[in-house]
C-alpha positions in Angstrom: 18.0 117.1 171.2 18.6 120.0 173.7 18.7 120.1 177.3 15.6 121.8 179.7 17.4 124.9 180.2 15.2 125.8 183.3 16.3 121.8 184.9 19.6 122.6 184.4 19.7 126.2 186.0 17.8 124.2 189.2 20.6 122.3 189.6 23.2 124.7 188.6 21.5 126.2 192.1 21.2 122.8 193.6 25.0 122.2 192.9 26.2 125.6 194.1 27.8 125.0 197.2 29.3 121.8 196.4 33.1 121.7 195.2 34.7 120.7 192.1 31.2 120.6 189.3 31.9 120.4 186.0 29.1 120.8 183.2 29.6 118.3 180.4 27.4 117.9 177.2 26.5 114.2 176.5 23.4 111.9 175.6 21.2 114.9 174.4 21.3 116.5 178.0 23.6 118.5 180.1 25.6 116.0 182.7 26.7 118.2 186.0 29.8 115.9 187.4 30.6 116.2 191.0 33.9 115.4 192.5 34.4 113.3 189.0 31.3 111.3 189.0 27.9 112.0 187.2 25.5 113.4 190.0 22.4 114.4 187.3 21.3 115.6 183.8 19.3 118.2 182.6 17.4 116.4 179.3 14.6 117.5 177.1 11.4 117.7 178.1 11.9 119.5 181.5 13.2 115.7 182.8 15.9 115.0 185.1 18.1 112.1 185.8 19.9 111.3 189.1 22.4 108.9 190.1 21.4 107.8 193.3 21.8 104.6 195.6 20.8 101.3 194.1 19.9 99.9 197.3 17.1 102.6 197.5 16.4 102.7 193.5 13.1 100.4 194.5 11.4 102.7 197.0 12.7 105.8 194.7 10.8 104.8 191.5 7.4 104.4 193.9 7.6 108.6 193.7 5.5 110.6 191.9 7.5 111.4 188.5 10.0 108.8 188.8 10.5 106.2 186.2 13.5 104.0 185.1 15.4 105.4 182.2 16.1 104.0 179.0 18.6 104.4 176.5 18.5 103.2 173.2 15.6 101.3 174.2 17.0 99.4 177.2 16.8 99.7 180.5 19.9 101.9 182.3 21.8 100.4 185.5 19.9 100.3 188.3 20.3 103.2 190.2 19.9 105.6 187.4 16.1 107.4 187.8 14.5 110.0 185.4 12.2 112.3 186.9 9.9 114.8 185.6 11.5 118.1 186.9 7.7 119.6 186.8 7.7 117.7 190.1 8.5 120.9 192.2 8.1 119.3 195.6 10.6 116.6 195.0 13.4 118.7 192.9 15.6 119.3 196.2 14.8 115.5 197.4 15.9 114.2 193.9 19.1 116.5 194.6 19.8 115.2 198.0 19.5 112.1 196.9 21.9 112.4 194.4 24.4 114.1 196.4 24.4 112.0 199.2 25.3 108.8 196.8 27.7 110.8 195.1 29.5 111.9 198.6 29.3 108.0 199.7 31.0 106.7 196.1 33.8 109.4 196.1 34.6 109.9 199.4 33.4 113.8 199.1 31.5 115.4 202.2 
């Protein structure tokens, strides 16, 4: 399965002033790694996945969009939240989220 090509150039724009991004196919989707660490995907079905705090993953998931990812039909880690990327006012929220617990985990700012 191919990525959302339109998700992906989001957060290609998302991601462009941040250092050291790397694009890496993997799990049907596009992974952008930040600073070595998975930040988001870019899947199928205009969907997007962020890594984000697991502390706030509970208030996240109450968003519009947002639902706890599976893979091979079990749930992810928490702190792992799909989103559908149709979800235009929340893209850059989804982002910032992402980014801020990826600056926190590798010491990046």
């Amino acid at each position: 399965m191919a990525h959302d090509e339109d998700v992906a150039n989001r957060v290609r724009e998302a991601l462009a002033d941040e250092r050291d991004v790397r694009e890496v196919r993997m799990f049907g989707g596009l992974a952008f790694m930040v600073r070595g660490k998975m930040a988001a995907t870019a899947n199928a079905g205009g969907r997007l996945m962020v890594r984000c705090d697991p502390d706030r993953a509970d208030e996240l998931l109450e968003r519009p969009g947002a639902s706890w990812p599976e893979m091979r039909g079990k749930r992810m880690a928490k702190g792992w939240i799909v989103v559908d990327a149709a979800v235009d006012d929340d893209f850059g929220l989804w982002m910032r989220e992402a980014l801020a617990y990826n600056r926190r985990t590798t010491g990046g700012g």
